[in-house]
Every structure is written in structure tokens, then in C-alpha cells.
C-alpha positions as CSV (number, residue, x, y, z in Angstrom):
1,X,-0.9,1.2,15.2
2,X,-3.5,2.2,12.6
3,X,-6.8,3.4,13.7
4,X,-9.8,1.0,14.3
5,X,-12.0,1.7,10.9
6,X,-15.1,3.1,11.5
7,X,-18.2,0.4,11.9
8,X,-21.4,1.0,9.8
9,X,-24.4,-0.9,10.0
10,X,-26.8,-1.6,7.1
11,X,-30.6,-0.2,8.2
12,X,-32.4,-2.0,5.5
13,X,-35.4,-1.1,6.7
14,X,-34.5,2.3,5.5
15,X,-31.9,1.7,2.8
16,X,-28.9,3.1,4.0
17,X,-25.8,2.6,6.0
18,X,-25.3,4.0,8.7
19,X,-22.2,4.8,10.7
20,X,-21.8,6.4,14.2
21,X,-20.3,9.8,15.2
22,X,-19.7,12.4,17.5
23,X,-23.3,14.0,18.1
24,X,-25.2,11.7,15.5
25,X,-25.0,10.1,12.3
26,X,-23.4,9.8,8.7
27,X,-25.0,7.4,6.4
28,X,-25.6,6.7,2.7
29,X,-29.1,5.6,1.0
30,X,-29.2,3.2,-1.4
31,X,-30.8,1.3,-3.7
32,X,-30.6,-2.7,-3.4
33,X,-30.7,-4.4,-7.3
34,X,-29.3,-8.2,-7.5
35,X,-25.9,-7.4,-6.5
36,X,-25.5,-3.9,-7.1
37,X,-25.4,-1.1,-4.4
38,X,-26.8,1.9,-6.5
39,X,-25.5,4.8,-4.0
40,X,-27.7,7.9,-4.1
41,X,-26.9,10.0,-1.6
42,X,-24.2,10.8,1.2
43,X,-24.7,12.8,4.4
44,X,-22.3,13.9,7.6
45,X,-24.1,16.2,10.2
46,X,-23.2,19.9,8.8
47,X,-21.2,20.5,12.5
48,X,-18.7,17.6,11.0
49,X,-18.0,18.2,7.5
50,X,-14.7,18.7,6.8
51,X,-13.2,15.8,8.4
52,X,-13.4,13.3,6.8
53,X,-16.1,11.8,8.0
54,X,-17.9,11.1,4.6
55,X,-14.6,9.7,3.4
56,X,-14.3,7.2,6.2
57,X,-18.1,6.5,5.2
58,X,-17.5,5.7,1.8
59,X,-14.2,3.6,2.3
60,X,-16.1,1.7,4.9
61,X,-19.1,1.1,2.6
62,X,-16.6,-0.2,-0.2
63,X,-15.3,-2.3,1.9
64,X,-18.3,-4.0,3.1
65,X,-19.6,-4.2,-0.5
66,X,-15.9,-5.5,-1.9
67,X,-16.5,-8.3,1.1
68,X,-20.0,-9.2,0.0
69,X,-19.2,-9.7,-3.5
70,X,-21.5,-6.6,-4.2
71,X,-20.7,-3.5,-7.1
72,X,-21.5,-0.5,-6.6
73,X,-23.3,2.3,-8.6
74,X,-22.4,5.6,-7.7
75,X,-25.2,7.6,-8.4
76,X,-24.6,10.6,-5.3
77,X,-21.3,13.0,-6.4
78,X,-19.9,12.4,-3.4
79,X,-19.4,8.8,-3.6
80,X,-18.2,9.1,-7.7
81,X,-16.0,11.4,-6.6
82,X,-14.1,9.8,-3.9
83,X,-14.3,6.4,-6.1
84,X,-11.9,8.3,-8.6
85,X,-9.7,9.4,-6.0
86,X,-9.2,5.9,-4.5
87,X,-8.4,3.5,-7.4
88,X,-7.6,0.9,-5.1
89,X,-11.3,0.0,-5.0
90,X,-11.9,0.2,-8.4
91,X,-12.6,-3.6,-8.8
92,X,-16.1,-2.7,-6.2
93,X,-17.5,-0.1,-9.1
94,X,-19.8,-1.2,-11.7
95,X,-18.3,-0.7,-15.0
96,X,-20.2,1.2,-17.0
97,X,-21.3,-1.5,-19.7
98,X,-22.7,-3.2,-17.2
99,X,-26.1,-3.2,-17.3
100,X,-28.6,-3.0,-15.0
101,X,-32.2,-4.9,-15.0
């Protein structure tokens, strides 16, 4: 049996997602445009780093933008970087000659 995937939540009010864990919270602001997620910035409580915390975060978030029919723009490192390790999701990332308004 696979583990249950983390739940995140979207705070609009604050533009970010936000997902439980041990001793507080990881989340990721963004930027809301049409139907693009621009992504600018990933954080996991410093006591946590290092297990893949951040990673659960961003597949989560992919996931709940590949379900809403959203793209996203990764404009935090973080996020870029763990979209080029995971070419699965590929089809959530905005392409580059996509432009935005």
C-alpha cells in the first residue's frame, strides 16, 4: 500500500498553498494569471529540510494544477528544478512560447 499523498489547501487570501507537517507548515506563493500558476517561491520549516517535504509539496501542487486544467510557471528554483527531474508532469508546465498577458 502506497502512502496517502500529502493534502494542501489553497489560502487564496494569501496566495499560496499550503500543506501540513510535523511542527508547522510548507507552502508555495503564487501568482494567479488566467490559468496559469506562476510559482514564486517554496518553503519547508528549516527543522525539516531534507525530507522531502518540498518535493511532496511540489508533486502535490502539480497535481492539483494538472486536475484543474491550470499550467504552471515556475518562477522559484526549487519548483524548476524538481519540474526537470519529474518529466511525468511535464504536460502541467507552461511552455516557454507561451505567453503571458
Amino acid at each position: 500500500m502506497s502512502p496517502k499523498p500529502p493534502s494542501i489547501r489553497d489560502d487564496a487570501e494569501h496566495n499560496r498553498f499550503v500543506m501540513a507537517v510535523p511542527g508547522g507548515e510548507a507552502f508555495a506563493t503564487y501568482r494567479r494569471l488566467d490559468d496559469y500558476l506562476i510559482v514564486s517561491h517554496t518553503e519547508v520549516p528549516s527543522s525539516l529540510r531534507g525530507r522531502g517535504l518540498g518535493s511532496q509539496l511540489a508533486e502535490a501542487l502539480f497535481e492539483r494544477a494538472r486536475g484543474r486544467g491550470e499550467r504552471i510557471v515556475p518562477a522559484c528554483s526549487f519548483i524548476a528544478d524538481w519540474a526537470r527531474r519529474h518529466p511525468e508532469y511535464q504536460d502541467v508546465l507552461a511552455q516557454r512560447t507561451e505567453r503571458l498577458q
